[in-house]
N, C-alpha and C positions, 0 to 999 in steps of 0.2 A: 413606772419602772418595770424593768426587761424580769419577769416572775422566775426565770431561770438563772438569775443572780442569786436568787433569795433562798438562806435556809432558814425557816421556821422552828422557834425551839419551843416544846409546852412544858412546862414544870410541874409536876403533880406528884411530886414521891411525899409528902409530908404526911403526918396523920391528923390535920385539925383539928388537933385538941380542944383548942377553942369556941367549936361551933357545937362541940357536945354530943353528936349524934352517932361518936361510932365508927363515919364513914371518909375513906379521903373525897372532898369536899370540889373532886371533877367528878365523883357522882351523884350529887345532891343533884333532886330531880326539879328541873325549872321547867314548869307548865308539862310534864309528862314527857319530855326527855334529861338526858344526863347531862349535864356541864358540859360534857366534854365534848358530848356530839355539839352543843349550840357553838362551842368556838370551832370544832370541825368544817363546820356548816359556810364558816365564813372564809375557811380554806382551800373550797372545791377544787382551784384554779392552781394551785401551788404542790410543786412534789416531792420535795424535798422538807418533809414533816419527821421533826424526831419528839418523840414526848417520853422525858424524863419519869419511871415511873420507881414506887419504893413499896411504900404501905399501901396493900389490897394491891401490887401490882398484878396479878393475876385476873383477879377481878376488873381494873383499867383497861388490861389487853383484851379481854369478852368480850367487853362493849365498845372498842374501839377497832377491832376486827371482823365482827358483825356488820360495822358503817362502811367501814375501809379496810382493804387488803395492803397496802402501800406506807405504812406506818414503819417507820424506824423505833423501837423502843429502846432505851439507852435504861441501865439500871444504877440509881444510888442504894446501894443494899444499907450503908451507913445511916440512911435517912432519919432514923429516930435523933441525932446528934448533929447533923447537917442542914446547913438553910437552903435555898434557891440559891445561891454564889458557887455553892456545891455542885449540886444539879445541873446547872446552866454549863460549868466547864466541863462537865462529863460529855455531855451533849455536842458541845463546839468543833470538836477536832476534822478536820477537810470540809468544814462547813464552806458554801458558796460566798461570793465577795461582800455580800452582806446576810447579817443574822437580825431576824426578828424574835424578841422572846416576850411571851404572852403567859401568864401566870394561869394554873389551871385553876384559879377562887373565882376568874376575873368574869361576869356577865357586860357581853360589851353592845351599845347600840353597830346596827351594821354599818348605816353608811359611814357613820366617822372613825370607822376603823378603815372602810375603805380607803377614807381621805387620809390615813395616819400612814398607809401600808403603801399609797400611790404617792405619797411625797417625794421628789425626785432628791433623796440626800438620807443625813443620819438624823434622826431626830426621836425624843420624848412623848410619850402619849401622857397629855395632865388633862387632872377634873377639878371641880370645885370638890373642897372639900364635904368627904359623907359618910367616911369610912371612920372604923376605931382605931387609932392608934397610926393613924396616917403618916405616908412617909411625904415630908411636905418641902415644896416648890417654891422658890423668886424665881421670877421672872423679868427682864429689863429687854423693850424693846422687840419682845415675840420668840425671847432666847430663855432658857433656864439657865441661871448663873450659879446659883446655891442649890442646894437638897440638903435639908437637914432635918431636926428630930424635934425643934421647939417652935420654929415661929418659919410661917411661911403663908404668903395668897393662894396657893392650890395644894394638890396634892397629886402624887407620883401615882399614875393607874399600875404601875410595873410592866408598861408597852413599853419596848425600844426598840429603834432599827438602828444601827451600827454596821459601819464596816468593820470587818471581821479582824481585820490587821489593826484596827485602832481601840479594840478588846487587851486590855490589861488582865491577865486573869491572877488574881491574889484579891486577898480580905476577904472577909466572913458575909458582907451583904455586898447584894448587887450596886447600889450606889456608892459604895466605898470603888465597885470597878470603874463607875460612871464620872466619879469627882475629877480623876487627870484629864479627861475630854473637853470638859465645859467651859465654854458658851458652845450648847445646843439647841437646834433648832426646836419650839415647842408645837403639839398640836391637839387642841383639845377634842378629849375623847370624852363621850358620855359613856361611862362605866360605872359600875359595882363590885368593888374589893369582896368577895364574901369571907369573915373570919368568923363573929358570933354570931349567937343566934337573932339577933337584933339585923345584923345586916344579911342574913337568908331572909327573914320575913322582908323588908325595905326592899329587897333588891325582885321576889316574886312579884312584890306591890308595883315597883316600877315595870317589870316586865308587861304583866297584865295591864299598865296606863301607857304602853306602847314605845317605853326608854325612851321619852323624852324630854326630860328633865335632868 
């Protein structure tokens, strides 16, 4: 797909509470760099990068202008009371004909992001599930038909690409925008959600065994 269609959106205004440590959790350091550079990393090629920031956004923009000069930051100042649904539409407006939005917890293997980001259409990035408190996936035929909160065969990494015009922006989570679209193409991504501290340690452990599982 033509890279100059594509706007990239990263979400990182939250303050992960739940991973305990203090820090928004695109700086948790994975093998001596920051979150935020390893999903940078997989975005060399693309220019149209806006990353949502809130809590330590000062702190975000250091280390993310240090790597890159070319950063759009968009600011949720609300973030302490806001989800990612928040974020995400602050971020969209003249966005290009399609939006990718990539959650700044998320540690993703590279090629199958490559494969998720080169799919010629709109489609879902799913894993097996690994994470706590997963937002989880049916599937029928290579499509995601459901997303919901109690019973599901995978779970939602928070990859999507989307045409921009076919973005509903209303409700409080992103799969509330995702449910009028579906049947969407699926593709699976070897990723790590990181929220607690159970999935930082799993998710370093997979890094260092080379994300492949």
């Amino acid at each position: 797909m033509n890279k100059e269609k594509i706007t990239i959106i990263i979400c990182c205004a939250g303050m992960g509470t739940r991973l305990g440590i203090g820090s928004t959790k695109a700086l948790i350091n994975i093998n001596g760099k920051p979150l935020i550079i390893r999903i940078l990393e997989l975005l060399k090629d693309y220019s149209d990068i806006r990353i949502v920031v809130g809590y330590q956004a000062e702190k975000v923009i250091n280390v993310v202008t240090k790597y890159r000069k070319d950063i759009m930051f968009v600011f949720n100042y609300d973030f302490a009371i806001t989800g990612i649904a928040q974020s995400f539409n602050k971020a969209i407006p003249y966005a290009r004909e399609y939006v990718v939005e990539i959650d700044g917890d998320l540690l993703i293997n590279p090629d199958d992001f490559q494969k998720f980001i080169d799919y010629q259409g709109e489609c879902l990035g799913i894993n097996k599930i690994n994470s706590h408190n997963p937002i989880l996936i049916n599937t029928h035929r290579g499509k995601v038909i459901q997303i919901a909160n109690d019973c599901g065969e995978y779970e939602w990494t928070g990859l999507l690409k989307m045409k921009t015009k076919n973005l509903i922006h209303n409700g409080n989570y992103l799969y509330e925008v995702l449910r009028p679209v579906l049947p969407i193409q699926s593709i699976i991504v070897r990723a790590r959600d990181i929220d607690t501290a159970d999935d930082y340690e799993n998710a370093i452990d997979w890094f260092l065994k080379g994300m492949k599982e």
